[in-house]
N, CA and C of each residue as an Amber inpcrd file, in Angstrom:
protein
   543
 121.2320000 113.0740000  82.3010000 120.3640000 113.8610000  83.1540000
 119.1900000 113.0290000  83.6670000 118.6780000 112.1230000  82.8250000
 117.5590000 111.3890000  83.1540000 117.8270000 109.8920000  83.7640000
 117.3290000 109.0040000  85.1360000 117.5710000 107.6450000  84.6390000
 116.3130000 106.8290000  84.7080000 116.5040000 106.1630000  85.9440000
 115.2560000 105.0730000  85.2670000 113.5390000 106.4040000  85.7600000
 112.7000000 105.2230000  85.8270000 111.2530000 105.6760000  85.5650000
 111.1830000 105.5360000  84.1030000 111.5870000 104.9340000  83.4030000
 110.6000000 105.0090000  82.1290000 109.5030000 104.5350000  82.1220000
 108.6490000 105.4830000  81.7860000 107.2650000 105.7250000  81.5330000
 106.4710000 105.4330000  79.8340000 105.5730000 104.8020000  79.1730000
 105.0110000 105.1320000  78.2180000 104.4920000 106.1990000  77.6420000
 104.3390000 106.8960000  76.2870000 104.1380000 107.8220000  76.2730000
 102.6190000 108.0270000  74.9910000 102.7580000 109.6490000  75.1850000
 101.1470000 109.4950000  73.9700000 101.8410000 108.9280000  72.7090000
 102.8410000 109.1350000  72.2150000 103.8070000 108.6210000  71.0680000
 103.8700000 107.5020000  70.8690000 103.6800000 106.6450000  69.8540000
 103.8140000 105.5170000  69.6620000 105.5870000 105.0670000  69.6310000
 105.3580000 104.1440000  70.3650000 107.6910000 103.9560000  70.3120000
 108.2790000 104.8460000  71.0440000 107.7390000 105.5460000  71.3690000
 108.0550000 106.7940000  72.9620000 108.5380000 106.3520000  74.2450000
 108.7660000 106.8040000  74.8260000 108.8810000 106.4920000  76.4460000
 109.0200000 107.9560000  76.5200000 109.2070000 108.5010000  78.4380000
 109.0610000 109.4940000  79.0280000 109.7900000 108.8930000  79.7560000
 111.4100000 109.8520000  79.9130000 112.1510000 109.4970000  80.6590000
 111.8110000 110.7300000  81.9940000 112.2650000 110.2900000  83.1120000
 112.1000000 110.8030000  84.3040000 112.8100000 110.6890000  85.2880000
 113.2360000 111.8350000  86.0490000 113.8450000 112.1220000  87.6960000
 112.9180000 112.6370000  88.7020000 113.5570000 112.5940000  90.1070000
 113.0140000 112.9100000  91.1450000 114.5300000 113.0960000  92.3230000
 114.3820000 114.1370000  92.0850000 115.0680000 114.7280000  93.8750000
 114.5470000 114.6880000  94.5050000 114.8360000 114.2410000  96.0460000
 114.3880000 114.3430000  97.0760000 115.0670000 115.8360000  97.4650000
 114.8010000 116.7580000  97.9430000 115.6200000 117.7180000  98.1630000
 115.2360000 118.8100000  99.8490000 116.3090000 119.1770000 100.8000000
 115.8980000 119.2370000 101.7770000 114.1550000 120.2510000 102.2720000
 113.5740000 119.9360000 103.5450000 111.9590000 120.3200000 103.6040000
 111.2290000 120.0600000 103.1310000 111.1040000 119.0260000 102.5740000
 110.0250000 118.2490000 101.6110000 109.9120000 118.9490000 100.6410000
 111.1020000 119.3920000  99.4930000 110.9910000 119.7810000  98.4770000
 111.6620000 119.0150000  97.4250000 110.7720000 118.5480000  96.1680000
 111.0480000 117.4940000  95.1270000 111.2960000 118.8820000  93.6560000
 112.3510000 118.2530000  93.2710000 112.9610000 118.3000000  91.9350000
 112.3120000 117.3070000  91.0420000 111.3590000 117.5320000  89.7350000
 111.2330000 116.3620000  89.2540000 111.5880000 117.2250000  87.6060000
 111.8810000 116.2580000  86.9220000 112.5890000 116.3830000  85.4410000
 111.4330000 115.4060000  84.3850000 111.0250000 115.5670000  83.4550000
 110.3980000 114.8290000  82.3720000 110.5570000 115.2910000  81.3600000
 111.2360000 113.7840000  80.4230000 110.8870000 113.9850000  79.0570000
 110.3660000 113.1740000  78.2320000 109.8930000 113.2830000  76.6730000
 109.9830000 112.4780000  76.1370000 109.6450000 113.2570000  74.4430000
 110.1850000 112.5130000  73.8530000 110.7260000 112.6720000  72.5650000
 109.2810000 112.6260000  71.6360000 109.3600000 113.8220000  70.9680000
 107.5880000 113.5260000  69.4410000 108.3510000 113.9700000  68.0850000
 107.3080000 113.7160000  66.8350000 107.8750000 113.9180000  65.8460000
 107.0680000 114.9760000  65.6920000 106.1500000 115.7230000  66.3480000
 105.6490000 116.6000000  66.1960000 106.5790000 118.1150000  66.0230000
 106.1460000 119.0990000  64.9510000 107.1260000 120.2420000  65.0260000
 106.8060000 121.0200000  66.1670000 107.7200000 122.0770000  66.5960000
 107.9500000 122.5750000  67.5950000 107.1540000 123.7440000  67.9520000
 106.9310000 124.2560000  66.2670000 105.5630000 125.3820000  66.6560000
 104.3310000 125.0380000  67.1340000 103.8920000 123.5370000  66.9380000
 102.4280000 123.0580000  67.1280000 102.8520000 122.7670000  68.6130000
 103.5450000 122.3360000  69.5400000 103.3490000 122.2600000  70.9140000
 103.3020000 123.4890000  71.8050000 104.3340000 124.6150000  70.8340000
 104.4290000 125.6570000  71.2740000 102.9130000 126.1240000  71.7410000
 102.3970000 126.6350000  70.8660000 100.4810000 126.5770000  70.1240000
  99.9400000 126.2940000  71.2960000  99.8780000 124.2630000  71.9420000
  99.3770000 124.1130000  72.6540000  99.5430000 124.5060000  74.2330000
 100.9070000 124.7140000  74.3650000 101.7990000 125.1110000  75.8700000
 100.9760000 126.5020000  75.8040000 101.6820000 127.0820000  74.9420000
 101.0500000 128.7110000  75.0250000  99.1250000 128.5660000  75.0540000
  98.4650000 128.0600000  75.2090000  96.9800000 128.4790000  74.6690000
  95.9150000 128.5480000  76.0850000  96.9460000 129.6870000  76.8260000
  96.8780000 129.4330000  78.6950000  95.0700000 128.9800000  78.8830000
  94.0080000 129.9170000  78.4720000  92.7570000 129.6090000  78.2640000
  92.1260000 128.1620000  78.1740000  92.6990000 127.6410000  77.6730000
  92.2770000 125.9040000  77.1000000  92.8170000 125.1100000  78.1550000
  93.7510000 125.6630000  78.6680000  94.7310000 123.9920000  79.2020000
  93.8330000 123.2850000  80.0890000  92.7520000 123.4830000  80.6650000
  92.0600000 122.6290000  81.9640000  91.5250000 122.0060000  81.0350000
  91.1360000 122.2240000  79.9360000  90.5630000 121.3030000  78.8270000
  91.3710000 119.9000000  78.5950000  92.9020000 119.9230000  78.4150000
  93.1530000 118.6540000  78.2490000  94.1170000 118.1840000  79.1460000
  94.5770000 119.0900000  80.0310000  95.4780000 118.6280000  80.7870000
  94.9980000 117.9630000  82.3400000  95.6260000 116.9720000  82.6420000
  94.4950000 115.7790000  83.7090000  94.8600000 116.7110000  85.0580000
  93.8310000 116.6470000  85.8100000  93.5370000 117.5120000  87.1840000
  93.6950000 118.9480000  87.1690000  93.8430000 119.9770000  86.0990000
  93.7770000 121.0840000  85.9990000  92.5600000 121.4400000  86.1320000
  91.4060000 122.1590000  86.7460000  90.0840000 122.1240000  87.2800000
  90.2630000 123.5510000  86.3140000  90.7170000 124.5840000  86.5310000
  90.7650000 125.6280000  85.4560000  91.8390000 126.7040000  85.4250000
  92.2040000 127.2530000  84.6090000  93.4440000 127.5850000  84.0390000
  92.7170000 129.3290000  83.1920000  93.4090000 130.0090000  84.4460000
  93.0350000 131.5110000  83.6980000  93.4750000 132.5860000  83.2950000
  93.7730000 133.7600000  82.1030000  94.7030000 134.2110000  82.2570000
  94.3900000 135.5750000  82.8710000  95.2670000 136.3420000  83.1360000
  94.6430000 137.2570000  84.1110000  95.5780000 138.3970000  83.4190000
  96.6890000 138.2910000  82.8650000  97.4660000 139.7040000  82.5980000
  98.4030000 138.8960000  81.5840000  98.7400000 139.7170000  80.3500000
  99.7210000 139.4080000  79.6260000 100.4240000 140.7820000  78.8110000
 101.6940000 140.6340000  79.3340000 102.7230000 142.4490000  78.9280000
 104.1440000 141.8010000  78.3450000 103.8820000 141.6740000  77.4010000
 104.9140000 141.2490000  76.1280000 105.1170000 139.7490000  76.3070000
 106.4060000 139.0940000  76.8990000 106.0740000 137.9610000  77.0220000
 106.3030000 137.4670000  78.2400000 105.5470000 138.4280000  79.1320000
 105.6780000 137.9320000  80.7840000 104.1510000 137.5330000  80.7570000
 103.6800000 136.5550000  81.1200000 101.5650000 136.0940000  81.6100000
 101.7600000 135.9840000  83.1420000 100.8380000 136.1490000  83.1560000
 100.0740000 135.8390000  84.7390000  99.0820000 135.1530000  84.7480000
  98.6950000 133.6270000  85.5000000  97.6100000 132.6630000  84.9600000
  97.2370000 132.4170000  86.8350000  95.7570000 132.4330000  86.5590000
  95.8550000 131.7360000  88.2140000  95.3690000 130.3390000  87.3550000
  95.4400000 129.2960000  88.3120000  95.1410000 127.9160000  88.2390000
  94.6430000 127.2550000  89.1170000  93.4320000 126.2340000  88.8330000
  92.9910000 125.5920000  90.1100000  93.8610000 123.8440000  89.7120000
  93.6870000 123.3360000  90.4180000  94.6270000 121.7410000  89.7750000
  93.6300000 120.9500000  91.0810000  93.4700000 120.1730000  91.1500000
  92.3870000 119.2800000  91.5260000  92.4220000 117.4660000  91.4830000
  92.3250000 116.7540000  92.4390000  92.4110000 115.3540000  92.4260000
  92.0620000 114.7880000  93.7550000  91.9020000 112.9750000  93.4200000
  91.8700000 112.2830000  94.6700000  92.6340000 112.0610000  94.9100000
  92.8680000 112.0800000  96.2840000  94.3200000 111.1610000  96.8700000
  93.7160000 110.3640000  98.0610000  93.9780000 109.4340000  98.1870000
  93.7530000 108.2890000  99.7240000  92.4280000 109.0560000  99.5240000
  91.4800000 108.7910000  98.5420000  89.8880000 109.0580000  98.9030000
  89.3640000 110.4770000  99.1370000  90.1720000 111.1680000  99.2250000
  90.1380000 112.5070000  99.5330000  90.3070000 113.9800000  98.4580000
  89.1920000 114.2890000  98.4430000  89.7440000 115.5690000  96.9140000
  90.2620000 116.8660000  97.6850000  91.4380000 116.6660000  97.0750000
  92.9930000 117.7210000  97.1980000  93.2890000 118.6460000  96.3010000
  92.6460000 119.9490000  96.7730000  92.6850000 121.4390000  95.8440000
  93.5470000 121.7540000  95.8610000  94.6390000 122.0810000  95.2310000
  95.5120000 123.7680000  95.3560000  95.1960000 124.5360000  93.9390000
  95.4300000 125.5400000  94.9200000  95.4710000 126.7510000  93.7670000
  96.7420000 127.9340000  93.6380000  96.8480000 127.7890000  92.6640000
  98.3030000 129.0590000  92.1020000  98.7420000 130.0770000  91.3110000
  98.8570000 131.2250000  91.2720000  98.9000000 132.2350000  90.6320000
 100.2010000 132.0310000  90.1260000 100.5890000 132.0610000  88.6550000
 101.8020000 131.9480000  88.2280000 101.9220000 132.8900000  87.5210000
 103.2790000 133.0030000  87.6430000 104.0040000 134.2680000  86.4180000
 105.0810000 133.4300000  85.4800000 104.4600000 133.6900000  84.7250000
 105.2040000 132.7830000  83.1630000 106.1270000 133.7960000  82.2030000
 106.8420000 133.1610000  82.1660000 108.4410000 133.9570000  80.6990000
 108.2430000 132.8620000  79.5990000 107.6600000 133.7420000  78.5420000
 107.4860000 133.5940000  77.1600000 109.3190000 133.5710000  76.3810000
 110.1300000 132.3040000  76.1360000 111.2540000 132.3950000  75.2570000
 111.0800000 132.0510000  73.8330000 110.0320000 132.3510000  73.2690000
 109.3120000 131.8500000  71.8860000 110.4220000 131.5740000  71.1720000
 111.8780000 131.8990000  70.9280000 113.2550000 131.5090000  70.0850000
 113.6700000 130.6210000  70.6460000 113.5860000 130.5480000  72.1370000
 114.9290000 129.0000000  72.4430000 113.4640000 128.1690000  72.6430000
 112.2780000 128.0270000  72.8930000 111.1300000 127.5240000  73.0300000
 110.9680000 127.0420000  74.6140000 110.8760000 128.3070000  75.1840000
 111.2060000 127.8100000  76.6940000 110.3650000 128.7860000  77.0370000
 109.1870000 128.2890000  78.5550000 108.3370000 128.9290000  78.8340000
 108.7410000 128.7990000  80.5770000 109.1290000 129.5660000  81.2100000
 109.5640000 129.0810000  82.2720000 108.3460000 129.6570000  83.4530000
 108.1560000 129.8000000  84.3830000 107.0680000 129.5360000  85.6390000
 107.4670000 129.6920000  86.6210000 106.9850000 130.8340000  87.4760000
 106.7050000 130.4380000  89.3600000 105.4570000 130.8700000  89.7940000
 105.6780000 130.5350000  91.1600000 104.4190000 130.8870000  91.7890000
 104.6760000 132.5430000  92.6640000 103.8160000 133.0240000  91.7200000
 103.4110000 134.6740000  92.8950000 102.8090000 134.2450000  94.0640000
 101.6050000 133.6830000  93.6680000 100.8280000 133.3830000  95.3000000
 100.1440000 132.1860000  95.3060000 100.0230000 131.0280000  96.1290000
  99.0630000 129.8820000  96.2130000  99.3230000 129.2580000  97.2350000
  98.7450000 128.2010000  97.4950000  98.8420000 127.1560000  97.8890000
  99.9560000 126.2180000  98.7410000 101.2050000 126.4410000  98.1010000
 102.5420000 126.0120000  97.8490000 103.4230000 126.8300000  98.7800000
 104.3250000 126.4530000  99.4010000 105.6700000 126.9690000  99.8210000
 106.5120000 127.5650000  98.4140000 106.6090000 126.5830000  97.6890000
 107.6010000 126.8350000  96.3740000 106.7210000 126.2860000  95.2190000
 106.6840000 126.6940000  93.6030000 106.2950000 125.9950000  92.4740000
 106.7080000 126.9160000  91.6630000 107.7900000 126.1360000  91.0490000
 108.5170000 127.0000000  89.8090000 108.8350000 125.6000000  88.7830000
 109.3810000 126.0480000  88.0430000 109.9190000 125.0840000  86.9630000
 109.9770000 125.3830000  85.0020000 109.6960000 124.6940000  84.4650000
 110.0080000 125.3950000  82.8510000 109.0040000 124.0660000  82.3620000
 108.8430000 124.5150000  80.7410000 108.5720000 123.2590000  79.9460000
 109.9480000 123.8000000  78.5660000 110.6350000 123.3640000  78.2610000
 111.4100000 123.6000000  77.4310000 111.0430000 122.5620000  75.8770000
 110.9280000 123.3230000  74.5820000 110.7500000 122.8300000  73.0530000
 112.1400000 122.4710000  72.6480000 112.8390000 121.2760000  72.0070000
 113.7380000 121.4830000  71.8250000 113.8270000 121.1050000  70.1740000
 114.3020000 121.4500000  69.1160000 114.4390000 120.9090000  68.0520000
 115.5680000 119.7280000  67.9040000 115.1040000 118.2720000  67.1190000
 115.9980000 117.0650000  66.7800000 115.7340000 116.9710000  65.5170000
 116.6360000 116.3020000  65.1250000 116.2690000 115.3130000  63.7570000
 115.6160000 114.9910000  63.4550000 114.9960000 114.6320000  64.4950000
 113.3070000 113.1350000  64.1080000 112.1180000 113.8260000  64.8140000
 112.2130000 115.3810000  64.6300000 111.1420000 116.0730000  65.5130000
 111.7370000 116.9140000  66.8650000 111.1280000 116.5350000  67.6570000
 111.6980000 117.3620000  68.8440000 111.3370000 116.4120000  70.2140000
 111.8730000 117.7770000  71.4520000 111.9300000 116.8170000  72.7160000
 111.4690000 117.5570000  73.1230000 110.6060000 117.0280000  74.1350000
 109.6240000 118.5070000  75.0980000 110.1100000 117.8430000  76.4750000
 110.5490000 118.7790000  77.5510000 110.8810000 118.7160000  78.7420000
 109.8720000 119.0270000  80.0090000 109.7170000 118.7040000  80.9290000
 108.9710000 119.0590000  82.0890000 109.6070000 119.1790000  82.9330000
 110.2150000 120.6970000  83.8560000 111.0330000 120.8860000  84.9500000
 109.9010000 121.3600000  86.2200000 109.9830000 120.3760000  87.4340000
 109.2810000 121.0910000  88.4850000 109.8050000 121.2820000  89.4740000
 110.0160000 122.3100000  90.1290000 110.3290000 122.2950000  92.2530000
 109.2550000 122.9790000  92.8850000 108.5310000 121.3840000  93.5830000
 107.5150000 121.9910000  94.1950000 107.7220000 121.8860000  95.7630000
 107.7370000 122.8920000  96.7320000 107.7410000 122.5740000  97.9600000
 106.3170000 122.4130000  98.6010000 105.4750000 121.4030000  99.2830000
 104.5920000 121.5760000  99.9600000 104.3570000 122.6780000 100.9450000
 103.0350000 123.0160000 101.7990000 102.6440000 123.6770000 102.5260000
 103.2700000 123.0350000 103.8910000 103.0680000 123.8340000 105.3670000
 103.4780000 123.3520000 106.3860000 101.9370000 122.2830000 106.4230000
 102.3950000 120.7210000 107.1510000 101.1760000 119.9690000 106.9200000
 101.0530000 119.1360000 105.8580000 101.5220000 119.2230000 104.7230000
 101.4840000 118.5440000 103.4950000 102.0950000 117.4090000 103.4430000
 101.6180000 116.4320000 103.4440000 102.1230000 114.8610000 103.4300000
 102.6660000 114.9010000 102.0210000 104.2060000 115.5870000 101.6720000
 104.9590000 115.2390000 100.3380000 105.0930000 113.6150000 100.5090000
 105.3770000 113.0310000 101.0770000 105.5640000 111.4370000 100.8250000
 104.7100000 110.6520000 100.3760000 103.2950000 111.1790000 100.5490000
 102.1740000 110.6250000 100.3120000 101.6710000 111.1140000  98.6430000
 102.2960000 112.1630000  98.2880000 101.8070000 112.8400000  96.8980000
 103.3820000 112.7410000  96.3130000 104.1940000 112.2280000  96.4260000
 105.0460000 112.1790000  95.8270000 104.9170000 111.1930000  94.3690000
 104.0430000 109.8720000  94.2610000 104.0550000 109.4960000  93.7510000
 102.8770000 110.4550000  92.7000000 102.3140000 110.9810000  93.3130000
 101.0160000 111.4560000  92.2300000 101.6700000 112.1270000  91.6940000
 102.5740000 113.2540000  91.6390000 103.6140000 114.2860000  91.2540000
 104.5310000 113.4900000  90.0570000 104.7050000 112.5850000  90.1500000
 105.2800000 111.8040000  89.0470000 104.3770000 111.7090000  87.7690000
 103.2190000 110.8260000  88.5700000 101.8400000 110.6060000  87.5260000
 101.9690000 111.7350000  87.0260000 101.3050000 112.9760000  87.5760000
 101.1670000 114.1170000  87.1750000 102.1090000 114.8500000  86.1250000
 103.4150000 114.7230000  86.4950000 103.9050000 115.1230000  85.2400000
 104.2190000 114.3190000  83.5860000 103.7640000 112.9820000  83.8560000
 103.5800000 111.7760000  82.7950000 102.8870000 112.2440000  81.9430000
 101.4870000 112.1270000  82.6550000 100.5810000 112.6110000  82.2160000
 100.2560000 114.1430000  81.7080000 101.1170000 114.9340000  82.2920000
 101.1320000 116.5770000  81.9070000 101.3690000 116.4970000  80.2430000
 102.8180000 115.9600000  80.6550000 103.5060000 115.4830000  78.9780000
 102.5160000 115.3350000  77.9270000 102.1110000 113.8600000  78.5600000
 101.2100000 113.2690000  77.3890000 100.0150000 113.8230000  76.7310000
  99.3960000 114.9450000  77.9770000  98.3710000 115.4260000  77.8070000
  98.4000000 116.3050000  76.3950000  99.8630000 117.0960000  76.4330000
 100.0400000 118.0810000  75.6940000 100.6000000 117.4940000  74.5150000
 101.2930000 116.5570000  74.6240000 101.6870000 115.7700000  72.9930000
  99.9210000 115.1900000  72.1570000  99.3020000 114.1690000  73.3640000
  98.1180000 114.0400000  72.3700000  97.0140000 115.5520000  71.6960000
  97.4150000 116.7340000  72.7860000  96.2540000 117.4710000  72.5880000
  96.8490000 118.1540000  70.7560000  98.5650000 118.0270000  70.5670000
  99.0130000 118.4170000  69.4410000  98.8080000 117.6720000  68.9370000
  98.5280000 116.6770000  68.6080000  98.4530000 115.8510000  67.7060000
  96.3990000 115.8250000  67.3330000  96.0160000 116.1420000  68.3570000
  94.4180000 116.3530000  68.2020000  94.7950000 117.6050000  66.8700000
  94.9780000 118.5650000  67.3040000  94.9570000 119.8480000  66.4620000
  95.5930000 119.6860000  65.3180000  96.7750000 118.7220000  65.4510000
  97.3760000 118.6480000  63.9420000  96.4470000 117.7720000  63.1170000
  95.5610000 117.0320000  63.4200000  94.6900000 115.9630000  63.0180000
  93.5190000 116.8680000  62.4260000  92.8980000 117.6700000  63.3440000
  91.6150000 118.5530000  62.9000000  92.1310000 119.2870000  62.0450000
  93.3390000 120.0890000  62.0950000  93.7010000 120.9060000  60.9850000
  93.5820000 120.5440000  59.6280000  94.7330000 118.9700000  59.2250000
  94.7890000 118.1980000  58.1070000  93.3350000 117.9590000  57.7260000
  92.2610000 117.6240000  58.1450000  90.9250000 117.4590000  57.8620000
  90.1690000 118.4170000  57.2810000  90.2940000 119.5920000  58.3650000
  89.8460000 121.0350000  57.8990000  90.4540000 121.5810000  56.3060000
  91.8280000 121.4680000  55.9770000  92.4340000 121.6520000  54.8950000
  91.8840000 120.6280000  53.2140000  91.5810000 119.5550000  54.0790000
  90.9150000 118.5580000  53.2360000  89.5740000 119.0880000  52.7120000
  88.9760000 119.4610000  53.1040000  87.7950000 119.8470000  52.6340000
  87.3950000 120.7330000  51.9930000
């Protein structure tokens, strides 16, 4: 499913494997993974903790939740960055599916910014820990230079990853400490 782009990861001995569709109207398919020894409830923890995420995740400006009815959420989001010198807002109202058993949180967009933004983060259990996935299809607006943010969209989901493996590993760290004492 994955080929090249390997990427480094927050994991030591990690990589973040990665795809990219080009797919017709300037709409990109992108795929990320990469492998932690972290257990599957502590990322869960961090994926799920909709309130916090602008906290560690890179260009999320803020992350809010607005409605939650069993395990459907509703989050608006601001996401925020430079590009060619220029700071590039969108904003998106998402509706999120809670699969807390297969560990799959899947995503679209009700209203924003975007033509299209859907995708999943999927938990998976291994041997040596687990694999956390990053699925996106984002279509730009009419106007939107996708060729020009195509590469940031990569960054962006590298870094999404990593954001959320180091922020588990922050919490598994403060916890062990907290218990220590």
């Amino acid at each position: 499913m994955f080929g090249p782009g390997l990427q480094t990861s927050a994991d030591p001995g990690t990589a973040i494997e990665q795809t990219m569709e080009r797919l017709p109207q300037g709409t990109r398919r992108l795929a990320a993974e990469l492998k932690s020894p972290l257990p599957v409830q502590l990322l869960w923890d961090v994926l799920t903790d909709y309130e916090n995420l602008s906290r560690f995740i890179p260009n999320l400006s803020s992350s809010e939740l607005i409605q939650r009815q069993g395990q459907t959420v509703r989050l608006q989001q601001v996401g925020s960055q430079q590009l060619l010198g220029l700071r590039f807002s969108a904003q998106v109202q998402l509706e999120l599916i809670e699969f807390r058993q297969d560990g799959l949180l899947q995503f679209r967009m009700v209203k924003g910014d975007f033509r299209r933004f859907e995708g999943s983060w999927q938990i998976r259990q291994r041997p040596d820990g687990c694999s956390l996935l990053y699925e996106l299809t984002v279509q730009g607006c009419l106007g939107m230079p996708i060729g020009l943010i195509e590469e940031r969209l990569r960054d962006d989901l590298s870094s999404n990853l990593n954001a959320v493996v180091q922020e588990a590993h922050r919490r598994k760290t403060e916890y062990r400490n907290s218990v220590a004492l």
